[in-house]
SEZA-882878 format. One record per residue (C-alpha): x, y, z; residue in three letters; residue number from 1. Coordinates in nm, 2 decimals, always signed. Layout:
// SEZA-882878
SITE; X; Y; Z; Ala; NUM
...
END
This chain:
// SEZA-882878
SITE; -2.88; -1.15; +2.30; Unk; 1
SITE; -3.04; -0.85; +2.49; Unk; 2
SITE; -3.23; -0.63; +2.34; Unk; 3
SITE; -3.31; -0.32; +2.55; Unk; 4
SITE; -3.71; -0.30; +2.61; Unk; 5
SITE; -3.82; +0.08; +2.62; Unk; 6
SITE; -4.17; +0.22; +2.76; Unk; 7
SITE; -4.41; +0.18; +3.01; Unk; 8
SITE; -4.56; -0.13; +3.19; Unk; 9
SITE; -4.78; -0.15; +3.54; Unk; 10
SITE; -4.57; -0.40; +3.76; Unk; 11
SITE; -4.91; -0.61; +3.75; Unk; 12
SITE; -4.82; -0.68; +3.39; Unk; 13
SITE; -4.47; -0.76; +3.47; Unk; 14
SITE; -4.52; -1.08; +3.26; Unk; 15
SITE; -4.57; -0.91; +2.95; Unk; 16
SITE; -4.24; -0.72; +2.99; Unk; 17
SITE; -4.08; -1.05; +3.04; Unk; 18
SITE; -4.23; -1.23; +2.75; Unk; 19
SITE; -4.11; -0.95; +2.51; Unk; 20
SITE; -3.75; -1.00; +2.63; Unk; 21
SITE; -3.77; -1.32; +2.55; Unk; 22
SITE; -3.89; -1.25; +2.23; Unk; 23
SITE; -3.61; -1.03; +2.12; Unk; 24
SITE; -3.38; -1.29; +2.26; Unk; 25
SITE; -3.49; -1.56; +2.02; Unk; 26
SITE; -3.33; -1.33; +1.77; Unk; 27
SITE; -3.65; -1.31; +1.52; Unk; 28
SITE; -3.77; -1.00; +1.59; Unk; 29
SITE; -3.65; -0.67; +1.42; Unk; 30
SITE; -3.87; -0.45; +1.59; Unk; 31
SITE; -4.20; -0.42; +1.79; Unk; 32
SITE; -4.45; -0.27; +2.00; Unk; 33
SITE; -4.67; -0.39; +2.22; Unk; 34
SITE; -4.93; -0.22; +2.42; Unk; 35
SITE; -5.24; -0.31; +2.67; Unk; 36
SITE; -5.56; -0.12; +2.80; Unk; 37
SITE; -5.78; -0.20; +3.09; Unk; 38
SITE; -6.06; +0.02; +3.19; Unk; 39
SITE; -5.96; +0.26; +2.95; Unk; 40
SITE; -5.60; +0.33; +3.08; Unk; 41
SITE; -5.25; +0.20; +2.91; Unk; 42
SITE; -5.12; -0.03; +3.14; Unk; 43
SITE; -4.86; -0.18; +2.89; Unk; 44
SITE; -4.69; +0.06; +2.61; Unk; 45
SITE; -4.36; -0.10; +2.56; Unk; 46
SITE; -4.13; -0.16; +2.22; Unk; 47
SITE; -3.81; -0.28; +2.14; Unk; 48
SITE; -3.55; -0.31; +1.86; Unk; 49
SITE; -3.52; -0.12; +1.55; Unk; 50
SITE; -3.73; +0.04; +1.28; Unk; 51
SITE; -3.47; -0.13; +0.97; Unk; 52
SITE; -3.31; -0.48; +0.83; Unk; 53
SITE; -3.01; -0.35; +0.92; Unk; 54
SITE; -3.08; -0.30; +1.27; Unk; 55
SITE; -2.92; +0.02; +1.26; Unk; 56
SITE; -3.24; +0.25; +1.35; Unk; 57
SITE; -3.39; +0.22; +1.71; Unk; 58
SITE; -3.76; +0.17; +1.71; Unk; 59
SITE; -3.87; +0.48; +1.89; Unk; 60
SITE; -4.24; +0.57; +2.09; Unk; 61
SITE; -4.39; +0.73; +1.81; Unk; 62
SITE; -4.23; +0.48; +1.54; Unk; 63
SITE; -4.54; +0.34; +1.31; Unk; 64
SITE; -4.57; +0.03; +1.09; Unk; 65
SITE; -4.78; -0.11; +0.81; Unk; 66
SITE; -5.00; -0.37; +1.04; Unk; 67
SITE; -5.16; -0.51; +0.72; Unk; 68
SITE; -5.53; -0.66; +0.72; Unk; 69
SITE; -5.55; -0.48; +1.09; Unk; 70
SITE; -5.64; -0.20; +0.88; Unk; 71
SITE; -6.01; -0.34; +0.73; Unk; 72
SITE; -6.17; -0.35; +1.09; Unk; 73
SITE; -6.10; +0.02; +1.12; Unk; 74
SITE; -6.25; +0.10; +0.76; Unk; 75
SITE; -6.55; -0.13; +0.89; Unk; 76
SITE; -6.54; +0.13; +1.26; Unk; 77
SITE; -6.60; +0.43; +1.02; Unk; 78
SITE; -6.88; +0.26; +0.85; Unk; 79
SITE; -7.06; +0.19; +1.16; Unk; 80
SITE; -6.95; +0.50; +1.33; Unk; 81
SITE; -7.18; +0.65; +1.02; Unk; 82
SITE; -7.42; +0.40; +1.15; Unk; 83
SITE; -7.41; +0.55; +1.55; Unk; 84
SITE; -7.44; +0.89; +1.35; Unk; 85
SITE; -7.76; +0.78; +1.20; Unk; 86
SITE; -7.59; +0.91; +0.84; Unk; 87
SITE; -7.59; +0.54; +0.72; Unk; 88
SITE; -7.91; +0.25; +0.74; Unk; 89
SITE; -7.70; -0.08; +0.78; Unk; 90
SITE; -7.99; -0.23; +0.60; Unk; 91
SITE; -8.02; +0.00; +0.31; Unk; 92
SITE; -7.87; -0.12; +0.01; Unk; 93
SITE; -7.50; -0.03; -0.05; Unk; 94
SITE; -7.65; +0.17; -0.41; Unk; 95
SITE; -7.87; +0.44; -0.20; Unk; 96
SITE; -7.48; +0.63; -0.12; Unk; 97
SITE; -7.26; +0.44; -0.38; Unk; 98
SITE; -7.54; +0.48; -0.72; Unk; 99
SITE; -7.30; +0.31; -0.89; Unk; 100
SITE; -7.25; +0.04; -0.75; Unk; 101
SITE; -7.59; -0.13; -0.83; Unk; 102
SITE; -7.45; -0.27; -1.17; Unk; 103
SITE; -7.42; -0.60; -1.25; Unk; 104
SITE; -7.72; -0.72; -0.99; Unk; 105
SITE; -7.59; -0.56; -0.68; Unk; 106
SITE; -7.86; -0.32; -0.63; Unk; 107
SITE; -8.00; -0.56; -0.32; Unk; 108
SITE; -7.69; -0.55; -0.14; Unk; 109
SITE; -7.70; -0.40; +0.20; Unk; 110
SITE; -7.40; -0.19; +0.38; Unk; 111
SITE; -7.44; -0.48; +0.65; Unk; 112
SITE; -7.40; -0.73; +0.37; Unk; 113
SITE; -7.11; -0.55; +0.25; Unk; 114
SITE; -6.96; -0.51; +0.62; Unk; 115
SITE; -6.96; -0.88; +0.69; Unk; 116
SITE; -6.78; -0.99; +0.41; Unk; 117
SITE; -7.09; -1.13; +0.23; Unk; 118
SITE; -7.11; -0.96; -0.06; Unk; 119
SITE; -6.93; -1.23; -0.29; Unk; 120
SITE; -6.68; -0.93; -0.45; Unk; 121
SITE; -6.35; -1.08; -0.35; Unk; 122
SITE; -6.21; -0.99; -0.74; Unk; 123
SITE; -6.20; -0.64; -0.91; Unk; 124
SITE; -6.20; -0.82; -1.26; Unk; 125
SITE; -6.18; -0.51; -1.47; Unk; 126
SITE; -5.90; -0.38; -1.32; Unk; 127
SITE; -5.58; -0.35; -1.49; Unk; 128
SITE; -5.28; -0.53; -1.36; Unk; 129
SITE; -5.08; -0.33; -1.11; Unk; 130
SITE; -5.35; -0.05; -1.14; Unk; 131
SITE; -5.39; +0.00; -0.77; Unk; 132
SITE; -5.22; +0.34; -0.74; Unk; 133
SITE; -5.47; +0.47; -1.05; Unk; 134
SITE; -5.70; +0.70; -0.96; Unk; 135
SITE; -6.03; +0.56; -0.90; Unk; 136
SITE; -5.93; +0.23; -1.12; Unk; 137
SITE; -6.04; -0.06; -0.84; Unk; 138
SITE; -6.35; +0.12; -0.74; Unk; 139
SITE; -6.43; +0.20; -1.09; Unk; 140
SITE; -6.43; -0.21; -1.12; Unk; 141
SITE; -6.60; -0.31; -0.81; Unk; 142
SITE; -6.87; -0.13; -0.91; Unk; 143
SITE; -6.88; -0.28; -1.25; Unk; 144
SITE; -6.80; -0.63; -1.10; Unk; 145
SITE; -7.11; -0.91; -1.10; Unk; 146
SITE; -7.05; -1.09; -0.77; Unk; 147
SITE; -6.91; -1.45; -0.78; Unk; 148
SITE; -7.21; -1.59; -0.63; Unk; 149
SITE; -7.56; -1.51; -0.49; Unk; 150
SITE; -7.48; -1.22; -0.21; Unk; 151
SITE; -7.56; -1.33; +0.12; Unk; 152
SITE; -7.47; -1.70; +0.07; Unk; 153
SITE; -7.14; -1.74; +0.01; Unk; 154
SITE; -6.88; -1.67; +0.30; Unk; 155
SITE; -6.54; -1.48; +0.18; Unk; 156
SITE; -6.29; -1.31; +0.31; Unk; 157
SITE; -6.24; -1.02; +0.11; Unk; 158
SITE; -5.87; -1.04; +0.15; Unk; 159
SITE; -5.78; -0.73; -0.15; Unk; 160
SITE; -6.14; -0.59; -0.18; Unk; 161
SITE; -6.23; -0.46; +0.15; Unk; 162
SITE; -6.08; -0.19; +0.17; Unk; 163
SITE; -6.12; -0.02; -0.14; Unk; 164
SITE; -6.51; -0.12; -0.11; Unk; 165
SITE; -6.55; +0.04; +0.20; Unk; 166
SITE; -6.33; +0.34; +0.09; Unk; 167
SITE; -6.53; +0.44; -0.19; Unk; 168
SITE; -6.88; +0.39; +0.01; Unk; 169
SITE; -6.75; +0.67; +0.28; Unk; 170
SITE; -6.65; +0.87; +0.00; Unk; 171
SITE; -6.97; +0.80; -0.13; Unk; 172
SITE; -7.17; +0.87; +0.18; Unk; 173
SITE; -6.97; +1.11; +0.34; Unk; 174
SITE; -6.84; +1.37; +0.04; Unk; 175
SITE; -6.48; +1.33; +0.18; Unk; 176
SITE; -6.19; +1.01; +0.21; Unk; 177
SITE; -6.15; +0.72; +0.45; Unk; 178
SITE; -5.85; +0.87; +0.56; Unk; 179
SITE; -5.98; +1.20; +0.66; Unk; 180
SITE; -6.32; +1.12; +0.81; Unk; 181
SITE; -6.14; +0.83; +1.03; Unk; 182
SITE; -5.81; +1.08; +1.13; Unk; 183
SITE; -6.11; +1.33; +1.20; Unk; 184
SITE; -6.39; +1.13; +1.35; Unk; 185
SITE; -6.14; +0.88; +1.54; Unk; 186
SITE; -5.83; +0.92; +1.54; Unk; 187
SITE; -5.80; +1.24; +1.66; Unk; 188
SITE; -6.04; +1.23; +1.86; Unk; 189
SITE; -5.92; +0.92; +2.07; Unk; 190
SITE; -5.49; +1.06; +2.03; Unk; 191
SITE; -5.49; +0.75; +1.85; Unk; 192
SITE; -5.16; +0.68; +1.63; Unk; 193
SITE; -5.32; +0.51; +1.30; Unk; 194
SITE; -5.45; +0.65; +1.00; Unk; 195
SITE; -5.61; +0.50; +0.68; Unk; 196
SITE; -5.32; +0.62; +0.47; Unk; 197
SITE; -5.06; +0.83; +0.58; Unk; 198
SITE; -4.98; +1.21; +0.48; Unk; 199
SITE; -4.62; +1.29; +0.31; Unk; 200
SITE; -4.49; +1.42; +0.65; Unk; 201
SITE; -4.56; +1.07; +0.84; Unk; 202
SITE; -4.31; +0.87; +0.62; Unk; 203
SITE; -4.06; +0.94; +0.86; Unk; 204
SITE; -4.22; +0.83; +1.15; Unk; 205
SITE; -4.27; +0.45; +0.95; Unk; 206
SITE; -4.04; +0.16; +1.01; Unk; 207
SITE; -3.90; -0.10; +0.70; Unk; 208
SITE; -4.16; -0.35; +0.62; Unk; 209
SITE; -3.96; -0.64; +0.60; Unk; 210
SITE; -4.10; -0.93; +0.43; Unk; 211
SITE; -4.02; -1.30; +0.47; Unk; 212
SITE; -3.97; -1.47; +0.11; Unk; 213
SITE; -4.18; -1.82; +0.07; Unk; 214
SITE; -4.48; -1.69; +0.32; Unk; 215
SITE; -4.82; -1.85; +0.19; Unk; 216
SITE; -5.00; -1.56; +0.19; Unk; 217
SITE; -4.74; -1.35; -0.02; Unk; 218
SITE; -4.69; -1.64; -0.26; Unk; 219
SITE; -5.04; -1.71; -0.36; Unk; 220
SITE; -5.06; -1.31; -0.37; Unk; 221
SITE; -4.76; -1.26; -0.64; Unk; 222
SITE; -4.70; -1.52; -0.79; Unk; 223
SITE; -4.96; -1.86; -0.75; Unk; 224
SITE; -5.16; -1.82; -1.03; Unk; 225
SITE; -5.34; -2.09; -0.95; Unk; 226
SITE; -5.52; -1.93; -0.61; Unk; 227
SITE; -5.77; -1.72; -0.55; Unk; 228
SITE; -5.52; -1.48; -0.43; Unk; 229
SITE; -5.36; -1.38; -0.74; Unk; 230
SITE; -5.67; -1.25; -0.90; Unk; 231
SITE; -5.79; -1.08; -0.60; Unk; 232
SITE; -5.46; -0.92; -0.60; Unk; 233
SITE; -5.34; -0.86; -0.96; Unk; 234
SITE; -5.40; -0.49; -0.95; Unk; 235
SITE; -5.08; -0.44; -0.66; Unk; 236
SITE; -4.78; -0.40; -0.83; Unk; 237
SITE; -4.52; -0.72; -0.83; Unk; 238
SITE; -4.28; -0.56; -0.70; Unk; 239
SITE; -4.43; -0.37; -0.39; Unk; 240
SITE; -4.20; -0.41; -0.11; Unk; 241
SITE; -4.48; -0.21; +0.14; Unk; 242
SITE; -4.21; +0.09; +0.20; Unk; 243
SITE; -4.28; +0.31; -0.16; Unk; 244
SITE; -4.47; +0.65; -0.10; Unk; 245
SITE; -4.74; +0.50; -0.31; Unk; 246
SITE; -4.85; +0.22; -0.03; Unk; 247
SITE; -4.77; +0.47; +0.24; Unk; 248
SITE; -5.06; +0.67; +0.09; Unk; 249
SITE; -5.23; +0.41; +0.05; Unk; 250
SITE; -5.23; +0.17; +0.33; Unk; 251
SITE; -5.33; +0.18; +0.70; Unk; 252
SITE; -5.08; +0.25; +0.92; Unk; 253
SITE; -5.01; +0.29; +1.29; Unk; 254
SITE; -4.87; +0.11; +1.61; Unk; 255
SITE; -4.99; -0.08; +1.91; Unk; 256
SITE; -5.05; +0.17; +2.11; Unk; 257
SITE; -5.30; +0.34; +1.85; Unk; 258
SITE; -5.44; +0.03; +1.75; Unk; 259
SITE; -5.52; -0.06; +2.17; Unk; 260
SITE; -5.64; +0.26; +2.23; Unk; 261
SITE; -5.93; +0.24; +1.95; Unk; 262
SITE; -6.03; -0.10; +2.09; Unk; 263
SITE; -5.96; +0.03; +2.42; Unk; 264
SITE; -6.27; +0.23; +2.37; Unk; 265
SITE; -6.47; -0.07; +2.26; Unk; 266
SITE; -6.36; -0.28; +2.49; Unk; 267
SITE; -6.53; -0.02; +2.72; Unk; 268
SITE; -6.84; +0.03; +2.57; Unk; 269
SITE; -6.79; +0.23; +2.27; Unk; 270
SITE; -6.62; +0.54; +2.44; Unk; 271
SITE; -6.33; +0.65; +2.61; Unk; 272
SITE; -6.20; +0.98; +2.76; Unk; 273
SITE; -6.51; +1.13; +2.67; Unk; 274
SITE; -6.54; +1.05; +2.32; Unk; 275
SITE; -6.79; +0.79; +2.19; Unk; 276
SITE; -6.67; +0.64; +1.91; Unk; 277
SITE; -6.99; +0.40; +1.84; Unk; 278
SITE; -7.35; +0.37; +1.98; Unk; 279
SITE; -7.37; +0.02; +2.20; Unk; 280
SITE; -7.63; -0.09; +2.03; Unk; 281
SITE; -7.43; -0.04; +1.66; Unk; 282
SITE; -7.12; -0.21; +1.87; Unk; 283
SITE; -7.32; -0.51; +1.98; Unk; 284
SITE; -7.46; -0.53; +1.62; Unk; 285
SITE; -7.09; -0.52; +1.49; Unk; 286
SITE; -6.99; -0.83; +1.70; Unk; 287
SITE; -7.29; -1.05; +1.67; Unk; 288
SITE; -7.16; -1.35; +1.46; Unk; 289
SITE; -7.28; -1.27; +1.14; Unk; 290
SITE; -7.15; -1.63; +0.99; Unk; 291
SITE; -6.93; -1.87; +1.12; Unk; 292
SITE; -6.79; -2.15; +0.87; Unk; 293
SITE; -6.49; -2.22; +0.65; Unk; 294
SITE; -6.47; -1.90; +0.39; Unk; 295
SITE; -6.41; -1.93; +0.01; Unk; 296
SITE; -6.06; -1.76; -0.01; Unk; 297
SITE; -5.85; -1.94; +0.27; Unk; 298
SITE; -6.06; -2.25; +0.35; Unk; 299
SITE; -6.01; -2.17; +0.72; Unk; 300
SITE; -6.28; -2.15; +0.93; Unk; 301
SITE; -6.33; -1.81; +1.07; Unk; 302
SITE; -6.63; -1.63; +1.28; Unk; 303
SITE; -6.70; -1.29; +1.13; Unk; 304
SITE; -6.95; -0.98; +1.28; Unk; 305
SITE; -6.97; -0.66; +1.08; Unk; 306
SITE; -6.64; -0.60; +0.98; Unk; 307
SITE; -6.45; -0.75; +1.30; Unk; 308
SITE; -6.31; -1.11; +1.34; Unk; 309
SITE; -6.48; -1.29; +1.62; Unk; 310
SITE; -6.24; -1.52; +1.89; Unk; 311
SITE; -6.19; -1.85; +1.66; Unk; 312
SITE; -5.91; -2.12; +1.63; Unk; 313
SITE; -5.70; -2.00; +1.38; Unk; 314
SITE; -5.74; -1.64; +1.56; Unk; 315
SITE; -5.80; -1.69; +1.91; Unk; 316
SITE; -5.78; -1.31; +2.03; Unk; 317
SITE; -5.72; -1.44; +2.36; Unk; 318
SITE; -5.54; -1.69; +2.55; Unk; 319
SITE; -5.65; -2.08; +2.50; Unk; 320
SITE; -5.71; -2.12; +2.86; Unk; 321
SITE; -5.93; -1.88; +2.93; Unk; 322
SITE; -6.31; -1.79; +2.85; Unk; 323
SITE; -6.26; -1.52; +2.51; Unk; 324
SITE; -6.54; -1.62; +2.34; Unk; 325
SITE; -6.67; -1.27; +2.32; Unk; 326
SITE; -6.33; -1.10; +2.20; Unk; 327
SITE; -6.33; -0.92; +1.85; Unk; 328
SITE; -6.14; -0.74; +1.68; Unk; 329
SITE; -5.88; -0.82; +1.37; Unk; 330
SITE; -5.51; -0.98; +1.23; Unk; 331
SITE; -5.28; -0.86; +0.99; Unk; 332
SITE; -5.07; -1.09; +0.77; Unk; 333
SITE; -4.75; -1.15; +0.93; Unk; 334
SITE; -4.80; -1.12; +1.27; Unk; 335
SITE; -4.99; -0.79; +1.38; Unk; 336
SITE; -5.33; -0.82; +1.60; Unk; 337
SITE; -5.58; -0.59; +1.75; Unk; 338
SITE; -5.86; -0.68; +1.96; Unk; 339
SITE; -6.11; -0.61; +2.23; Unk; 340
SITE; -6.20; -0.77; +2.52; Unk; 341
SITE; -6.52; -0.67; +2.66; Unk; 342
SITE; -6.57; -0.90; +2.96; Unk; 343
SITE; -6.25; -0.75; +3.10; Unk; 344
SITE; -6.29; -0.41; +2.95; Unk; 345
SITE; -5.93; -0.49; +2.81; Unk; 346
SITE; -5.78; -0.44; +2.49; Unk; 347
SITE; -5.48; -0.55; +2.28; Unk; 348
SITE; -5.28; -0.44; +2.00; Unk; 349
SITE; -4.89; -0.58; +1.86; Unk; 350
SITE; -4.71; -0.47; +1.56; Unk; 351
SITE; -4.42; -0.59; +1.45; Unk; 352
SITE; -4.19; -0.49; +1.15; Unk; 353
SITE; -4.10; -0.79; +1.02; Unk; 354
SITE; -4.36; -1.04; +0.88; Unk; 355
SITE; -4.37; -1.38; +1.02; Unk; 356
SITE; -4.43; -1.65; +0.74; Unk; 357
SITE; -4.75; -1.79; +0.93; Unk; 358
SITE; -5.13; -1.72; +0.87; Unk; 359
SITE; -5.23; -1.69; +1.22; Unk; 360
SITE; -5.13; -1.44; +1.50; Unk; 361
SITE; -4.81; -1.61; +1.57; Unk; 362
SITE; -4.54; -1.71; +1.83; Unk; 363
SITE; -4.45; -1.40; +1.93; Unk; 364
SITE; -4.78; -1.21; +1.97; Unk; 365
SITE; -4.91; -1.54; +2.11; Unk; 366
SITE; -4.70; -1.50; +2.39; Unk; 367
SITE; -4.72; -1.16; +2.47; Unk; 368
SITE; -5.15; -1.25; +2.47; Unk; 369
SITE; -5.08; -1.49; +2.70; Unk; 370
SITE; -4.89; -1.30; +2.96; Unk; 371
SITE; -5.14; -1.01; +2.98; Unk; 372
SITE; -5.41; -1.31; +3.03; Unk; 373
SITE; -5.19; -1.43; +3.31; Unk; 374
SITE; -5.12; -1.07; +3.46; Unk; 375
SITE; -5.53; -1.04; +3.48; Unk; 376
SITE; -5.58; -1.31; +3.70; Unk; 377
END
């Protein structure tokens, strides 16, 4: 089956091209977008197939998608862009912005504590069921919530929390919402297509979030009462699909090329085109290991910085056979990955619409990684 490829792509990264066709040929895909920095520049911006389950909508250039946990590395870039602003102490406690948040013994914790997923507040326990889309209902709780265990000791990937904790400390800190402070401060800024939250007038612009039935991930979220999931996640709604206005608002949203060009200026540094996005110091900071060791709520073993996902087996950010130790950046359930690579000043960034039932970055994206490491040789 051919699938027509639209875009751009340097003839250096003809690889790439070819490893989306193929892709699409398997016949999993519904839609995509892949897209590639080096030095800065967009080497590869290329997508294919359509924005809906029916396949009757092309995916277009300026078509966006929900690209999942993607999303908590760019909360975490606003926190330390505060940082590079010299507007937020990484080593103050979280409670010197957020007041309230120093109930329940968490008047020690630190924003840098907080960023690297240390903080032990996987679960907003007084939360209502499906309460997400309540005004001020899971921050309310997180800041009521005693942490699970000692903070610092413990870690966790906050898999529900992490955004909504570093949401309300912006808000906290700043006087104004994730979303606008990182569509002002970066976004913009950088022309880059993803937002923390859309606005009304960007619905049209999103593709179908199509989700696989049986994934892991999804299951244990739902419907396994058993995991740790479930009552990290019992304020979403059962029946959220990830295409109702409600989600649109509230989670982040964008496409490869966006998502490359933010790391894109990492990858180089901290700027790009003339706009710093972070101080290198705060950027080396932000992808020192900060722990590295199986975490509570997957029992995988990850490597975690401030707020980015280090280069480790379950997310290589990089191609097996070659040196990407130093890569960072972050997945998203189902398939979608960001990341920088900072020995070759390189970034990358996939998103597809439908969600692949696997818990790493996947066939597909896999492939694509490993023909841009090929076309850098």
């Amino acid at each position: 089956m051919d699938i027509p490829i639209s875009g751009t792509c340097d003839p250096r990264f003809a690889r790439v091209r070819a490893a989306l066709e193929r892709n699409m040929a398997a016949g999993e895909e519904v839609g995509c977008a892949v897209s590639v920095t080096v030095d800065g520049e967009t080497v590869v911006d290329l997508w294919a197939g359509h924005r809906d389950a029916a396949r009757t909508l092309p995916w277009e250039r300026g078509t966006i998608t929900d690209m999942k946990s993607v999303g908590k590395s760019i909360f975490a870039l606003c926190v330390l862009r505060l940082a590079s602003q010299g507007r937020v102490d990484l080593d103050r406690p979280v409670a010197a912005y957020w007041p309230a948040f120093a109930a329940a013994g968490k008047e020690r914790i630190t924003v840098r504590t907080l960023l690297a997923h240390l903080a032990g507040l996987p679960f907003p326990d007084a939360a209502p069921f499906e309460s997400l889309y309540q005004p001020g209902v899971v921050a309310a709780a997180l800041a009521a919530q005693k942490p699970e265990w000692e903070p610092g000791t413990q870690p966790c990937y906050h898999s529900f929390t992490y955004p909504p904790l570093l949401a309300e400390f912006i808000r906290q800190a700043t006087g104004v919402t994730a979303h606008d402070y990182e569509r002002d401060e970066i976004a913009t800024p950088l022309g880059a297509e993803y937002w923390l939250g859309l606005e009304d007038h960007q619905f049209g612009l999103c593709a179908q979030y199509i989700e696989t039935p049986g994934t892991p991930s999804l299951e244990g979220m739902k419907r396994n009462q058993a995991s740790p999931l479930y009552r990290a996640w019992r304020p979403l709604p059962r029946d959220e699909n990830y295409n109702t206005p409600q989600w649109r608002r509230y989670g982040a949203h964008g496409n490869a090329r966006g998502v490359a060009r933010i790391y894109g200026a990492l990858a180089c540094g901290g700027s790009l085109g003339g706009t710093r996005v972070l101080d290198p110091q705060v950027l080396a900071e932000a992808t020192r290991v900060a722990w590295d060791a199986v975490e509570f709520m997957t029992r995988r073993h990850f490597r975690m910085g401030l707020g980015f996902m280090l280069s480790c087996p379950p997310f290589p950010m990089g191609s097996d056979r070659h040196d990407c130790a130093g890569n960072f950046g972050h997945p998203g359930m189902g398939g979608s990955v960001g990341f920088a690579d900072p020995v070759r000043r390189m970034s990358f960034a996939y998103c597809p619409n439908r969600m692949l039932p696997v818990a790493d970055a996947g066939p597909y994206a896999s492939a694509l990684i490993d023909a841009t490491y090929e076309s850098l040789k």
